[in-house]
Each structure stands twice: as structure tokens, then as C-alpha cells.
N, C-alpha and C positions, 0 to 999 in steps of 0.2 A: 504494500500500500504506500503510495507517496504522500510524503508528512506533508500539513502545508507551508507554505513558503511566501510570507502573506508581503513583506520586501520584494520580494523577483515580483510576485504578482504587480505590487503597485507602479516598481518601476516599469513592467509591460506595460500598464497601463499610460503612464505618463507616456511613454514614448509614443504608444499610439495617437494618443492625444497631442502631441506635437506633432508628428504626422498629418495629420487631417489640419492642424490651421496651417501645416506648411502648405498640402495640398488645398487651401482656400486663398494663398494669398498670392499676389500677383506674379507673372513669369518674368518680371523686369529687374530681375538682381543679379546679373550678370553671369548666371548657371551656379551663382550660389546656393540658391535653393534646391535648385536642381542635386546637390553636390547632397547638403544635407538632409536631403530624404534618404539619399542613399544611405548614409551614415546611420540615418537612425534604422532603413533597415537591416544592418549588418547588425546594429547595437540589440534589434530585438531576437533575433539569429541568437547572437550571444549572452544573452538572457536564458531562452528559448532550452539551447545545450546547457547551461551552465544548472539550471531545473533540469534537465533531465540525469545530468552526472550524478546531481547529488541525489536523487530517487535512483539510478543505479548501484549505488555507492553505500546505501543506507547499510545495507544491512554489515559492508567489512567495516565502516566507522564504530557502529553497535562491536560486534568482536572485537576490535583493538580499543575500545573507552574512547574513539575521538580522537586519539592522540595526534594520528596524520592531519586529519580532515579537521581540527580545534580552530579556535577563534584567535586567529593571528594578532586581528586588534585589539583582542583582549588584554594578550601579553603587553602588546605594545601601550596599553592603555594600565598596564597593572604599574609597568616601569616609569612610566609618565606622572603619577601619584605616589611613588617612591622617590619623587624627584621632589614633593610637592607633598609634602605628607597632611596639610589640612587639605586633600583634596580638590584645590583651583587647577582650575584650567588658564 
């Protein structure tokens, strides 16, 4: 069963939704727009895989605790308040 992934979901969304006003607004930006639709459909592409790795993936993350598949920012966010121990950002 794939967990939900309610982040990937929103960011689809958003991109879609920048899609559709890209596709509303004028063709007069000199294939910039053009450029950035493109972008955002590669960007939903990689969303798209990036949800399905990790619903492929679920179940060796579960066997090994996480350890590969862990919250990188976390770390980097644990080391960030050890720099800063009342917690500011």
C-alpha cells in the first residue's frame, strides 16, 4: 500500500497550477514561457518518480529503520540547533 505523501501531492498540485496560468497567459515572452512549461513538466515527471521510488522502496526503508532512506534535513536541522542551542533560527 503506498503511505500518503501529502508534500509530493501538494507540490503536484502547485505545479499544475502554475501550468494552467502559464498556459493562460500571453505567447509574447520571448519562448520564455514556452521554456517554463517545459520545466514544470519535467519538474512534475520528477515528483511523479520521486512518489513512486518511495512507494517502491517502503517496504526495505521498514527492514533497515530508515537509516538509508532518513530525513537528511533533519540531521542537518539537529546540527543547526546544536549551533544554537535556545533553538533560533
Amino acid at each position: 500500500m503506498a503511505e500518503p505523501q501529502p508534500h509530493m501531492a501538494a507540490a503536484l498540485n502547485h505545479l499544475e497550477s502554475a501550468q494552467n496560468q502559464l498556459r493562460r497567459a500571453d505567447n509574447d515572452k520571448g519562448s520564455h514561457r514556452e521554456r517554463a512549461l517545459e520545466l514544470i513538466q519535467a519538474a512534475m515527471g520528477e515528483v511523479r518518480q520521486g512518489i513512486e521510488f518511495d512507494n517502491q522502496h517502503k517496504e526495505d526503508r521498514t527492514q533497515r529503520g530508515d537509516r538509508q532512506y532518513g530525513n537528511p534535513l533533519g540531521q542537518l536541522n539537529r546540527g543547526h540547533r546544536e549551533r544554537h542551542p535556545r533553538g533560533e533560527w
